[in-house]
N, C-alpha and C positions, 0 to 999 in steps of 0.2 A: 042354433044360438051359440055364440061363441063365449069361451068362460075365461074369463081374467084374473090371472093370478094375482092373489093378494100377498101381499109384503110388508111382515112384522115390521114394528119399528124400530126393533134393534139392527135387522140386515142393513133395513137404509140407511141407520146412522152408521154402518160401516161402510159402507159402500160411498157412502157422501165422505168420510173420512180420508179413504184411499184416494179420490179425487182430489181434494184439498193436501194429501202430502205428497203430491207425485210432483216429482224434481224435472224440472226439463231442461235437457242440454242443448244450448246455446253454440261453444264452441269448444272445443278438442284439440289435441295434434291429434293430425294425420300421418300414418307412415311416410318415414325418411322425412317428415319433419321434424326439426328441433323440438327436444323436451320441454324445452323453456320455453313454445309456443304458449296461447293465453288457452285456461282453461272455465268458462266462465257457464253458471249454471243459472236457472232462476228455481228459488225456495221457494215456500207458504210464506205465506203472511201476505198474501196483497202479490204473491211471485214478484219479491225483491228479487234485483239482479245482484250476482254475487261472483265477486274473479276469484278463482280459488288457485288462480295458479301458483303462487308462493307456497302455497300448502301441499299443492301438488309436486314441486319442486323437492320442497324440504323433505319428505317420502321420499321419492328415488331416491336422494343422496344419502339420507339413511342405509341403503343398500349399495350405493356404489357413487362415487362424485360424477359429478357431469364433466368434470377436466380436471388434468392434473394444476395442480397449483402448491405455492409456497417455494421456500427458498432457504436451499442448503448452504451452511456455509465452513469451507474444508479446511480444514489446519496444515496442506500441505502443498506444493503443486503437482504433485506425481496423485495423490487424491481427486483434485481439479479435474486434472486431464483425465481420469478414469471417469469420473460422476459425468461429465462433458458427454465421452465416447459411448456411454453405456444410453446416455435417454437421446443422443442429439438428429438429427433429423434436416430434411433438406434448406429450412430456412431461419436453423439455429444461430444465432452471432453469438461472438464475444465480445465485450466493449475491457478496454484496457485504459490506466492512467498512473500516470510516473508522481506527478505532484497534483496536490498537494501531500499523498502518504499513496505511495504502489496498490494498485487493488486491481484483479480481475473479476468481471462479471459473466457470467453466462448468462444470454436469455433464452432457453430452448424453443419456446412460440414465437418468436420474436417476426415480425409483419414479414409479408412478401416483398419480393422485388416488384418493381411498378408503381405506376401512379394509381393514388386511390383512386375508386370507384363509389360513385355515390346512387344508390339505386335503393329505393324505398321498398322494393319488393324483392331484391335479392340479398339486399344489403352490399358490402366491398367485398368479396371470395379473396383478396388480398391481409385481409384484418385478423388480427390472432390477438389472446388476452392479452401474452405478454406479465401470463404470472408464474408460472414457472422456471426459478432462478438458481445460481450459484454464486456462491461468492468466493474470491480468495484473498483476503487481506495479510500483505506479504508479511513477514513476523521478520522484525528485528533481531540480530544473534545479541544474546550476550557482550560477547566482544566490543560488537560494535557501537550497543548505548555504554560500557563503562570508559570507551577512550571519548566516547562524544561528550560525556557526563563533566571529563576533567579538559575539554577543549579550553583552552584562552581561561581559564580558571589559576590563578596562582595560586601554589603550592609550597609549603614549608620545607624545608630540608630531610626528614623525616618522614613528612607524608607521601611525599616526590619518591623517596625512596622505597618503601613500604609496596607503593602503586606498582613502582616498574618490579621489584621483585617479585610480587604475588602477581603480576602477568609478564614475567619472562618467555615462556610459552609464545607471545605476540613480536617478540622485537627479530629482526633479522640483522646481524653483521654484514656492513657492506662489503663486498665483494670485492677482489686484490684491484679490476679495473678502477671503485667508486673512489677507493682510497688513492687511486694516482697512483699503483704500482703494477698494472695488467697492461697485458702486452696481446696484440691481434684484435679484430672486429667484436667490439660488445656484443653481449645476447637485447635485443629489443629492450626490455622492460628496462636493462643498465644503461641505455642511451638515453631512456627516456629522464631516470631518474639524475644521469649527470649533468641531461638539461637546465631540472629544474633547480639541482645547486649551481650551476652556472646563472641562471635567475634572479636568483635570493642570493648570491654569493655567500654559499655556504659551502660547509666539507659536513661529510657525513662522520657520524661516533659509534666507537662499537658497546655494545650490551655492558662490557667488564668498565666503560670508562664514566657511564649513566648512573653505574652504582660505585665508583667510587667518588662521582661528583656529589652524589649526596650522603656520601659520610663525612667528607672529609674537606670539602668545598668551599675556602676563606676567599674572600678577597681583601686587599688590601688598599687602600686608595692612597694615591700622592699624587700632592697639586703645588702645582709650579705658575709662574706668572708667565705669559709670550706678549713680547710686544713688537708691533707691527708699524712702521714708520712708511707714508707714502711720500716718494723722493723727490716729488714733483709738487708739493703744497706744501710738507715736512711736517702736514700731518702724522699723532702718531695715536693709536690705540694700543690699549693697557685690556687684556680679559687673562680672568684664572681660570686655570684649568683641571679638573679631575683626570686621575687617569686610575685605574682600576690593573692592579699588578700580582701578580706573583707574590710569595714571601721573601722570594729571592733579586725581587724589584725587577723581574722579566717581565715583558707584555704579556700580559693575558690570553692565553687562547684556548677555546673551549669551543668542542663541537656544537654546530647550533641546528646539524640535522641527524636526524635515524631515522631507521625506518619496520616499519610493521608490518605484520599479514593475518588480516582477519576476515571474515567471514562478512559479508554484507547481511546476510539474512542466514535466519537458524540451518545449520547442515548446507549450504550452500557454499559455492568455491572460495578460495579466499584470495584476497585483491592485495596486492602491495601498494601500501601507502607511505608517501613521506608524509614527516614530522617536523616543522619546527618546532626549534628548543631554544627559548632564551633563560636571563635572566634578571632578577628586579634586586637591586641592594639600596632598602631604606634607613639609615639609622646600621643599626648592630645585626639586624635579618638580612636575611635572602627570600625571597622568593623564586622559585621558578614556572615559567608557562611553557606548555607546549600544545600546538594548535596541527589537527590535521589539516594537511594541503590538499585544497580540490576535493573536499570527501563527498559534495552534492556530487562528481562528475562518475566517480565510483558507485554512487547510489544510483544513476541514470543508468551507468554500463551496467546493472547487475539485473535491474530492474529489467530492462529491453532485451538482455540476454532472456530472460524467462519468459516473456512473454511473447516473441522467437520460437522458443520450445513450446510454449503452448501452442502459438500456430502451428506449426510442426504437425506435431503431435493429433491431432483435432480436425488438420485439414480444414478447418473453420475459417470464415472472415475473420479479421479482427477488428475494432475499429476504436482508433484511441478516444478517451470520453467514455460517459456514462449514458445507462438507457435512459428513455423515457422514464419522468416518475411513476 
């Protein structure tokens, strides 16, 4: 006669317990599969299905990110080029852009070469995030926002003068050629610069003649009647005329060009620019303006110079424009 175990009610009620909490898994990663695969389980209560892979996720990266990401951004370009060579990798780019304000970008993930792929089960093996970044947004020197600051801005006698002496440091004397008294072939930069007084018909000023134009800087005006009779109707015109003179009632002449060297960007090389120099007599004042010439073409050259050297440097693409957002 066979004898059957009997079973308190507390065993069963644990035993029926363990049945009702037990978790069943659903789906996993598998090896060399991705972490961010789906990891989905069924609970108690009725075995609700339940995706836990967010929560799975947020755990790893607790311990360690699943990719690099974020985006450094350098104060210098000799930094750039280091941050670049130190993470970059075979299908790193650089995106580069002049205007609207100089900036380079590194993107180190940045996509593969090729045409995407679209494949539901491997996904594109060309596809990268595309988040981790550098940036280098080129810094303006000194120098070059306070001459830009007094561009085409008219100026009091005093304050005109105050400017060029508290940045003497910036102006350069033209040279025995610019003046019309050099003899043999210019150096470049002076052919270019006789050009552009040959342009503007201008003569270039030295530093000593900038600062005694603003201490000491009258003009005098005297106006005479010209009248013009044509021989052939016997028409005649009657106009008066201004003329702006000496003390000594000599014509006027006053440099209306000089020139500077400053620096496009912070510790960067420095550019030689010309200057025009007028000036404005309302009433009993003066004013003076002085406006640089072509400083957007110096801002191009400085900018393209660098980013030159970054390709350089980098052995990187470059590619003007910005990444994807």
């Amino acid at each position: 006669m066979e004898v059957t175990e009997q079973k308190n009610i507390a065993e069963s009620i644990i035993e029926t317990m363990k049945e009702l909490g037990h978790v069943q898994t659903i789906s996993e990663p598998y090896e060399g599969q991705e972490l961010t695969a789906p990891t989905i389980v069924a609970v108690p209560a009725g075995l609700e299905v339940k995706d836990l892979t967010a929560h799975h996720v947020q755990t790893l990266e607790r311990l360690k990110p699943l990719r690099r990401t974020g985006t450094a951004r350098l104060a210098d370009l000799d930094s750039f080029i280091a941050w670049v060579n130190r993470f970059s990798g075979e299908e790193s780019t650089i995106f580069a852009q002049v205007h609207p304000a100089p900036k380079l970008t590194a993107v180190i993930d940045y996509h593969g070469e090729g045409a995407p792929v679209v494949d539901h089960a491997t996904r594109d093996p060309l596809a990268n995030a595309c988040k981790h970044r550098a940036t280098y947004d080129f810094p303006l020197s000194q120098e070059w926002k306070l001459w830009n600051a007094i561009h085409d801005k008219p100026l009091g006698k005093d304050e005109f003068g105050e400017f060029i002496e508290a940045n003497a440091k910036d102006l350069l004397d033209p040279t025995p050629y610019l003046l019309g008294q050099g003899k043999g072939e210019p150096e470049t930069w002076e052919a270019r610069m006789a050009d552009i007084a040959a342009k503007v018909q201008g003569r270039f000023g030295q530093y000593a003649a900038l600062v005694q134009l603003s201490r000491s800087f009258q003009v005098y005006e005297t106006g005479h009647l010209q009248v013009t009779t044509n021989r052939d109707t016997g028409e005649s015109q009657v106009q008066f005329l201004n003329e702006h003179r000496e003390m000594d009632g000599a014509p006027l002449r006053i440099p209306n060009l000089f020139m500077i060297a400053i620096p496009v960007f912070e510790e960067g090389a420095l550019y030689r620019l010309p200057v025009r120099f007028r000036y404005r007599k309302s009433g009993d004042s003066v004013k003076f303006i002085v406006s640089l010439y072509n400083a957007d073409v110096a801002l191009r050259d400085a900018a393209r110079e660098a980013i030159e050297t970054a390709r350089a440097a980098t052995n990187l693409p470059v590619l003007m424009g910005a990444p994807e957002a």
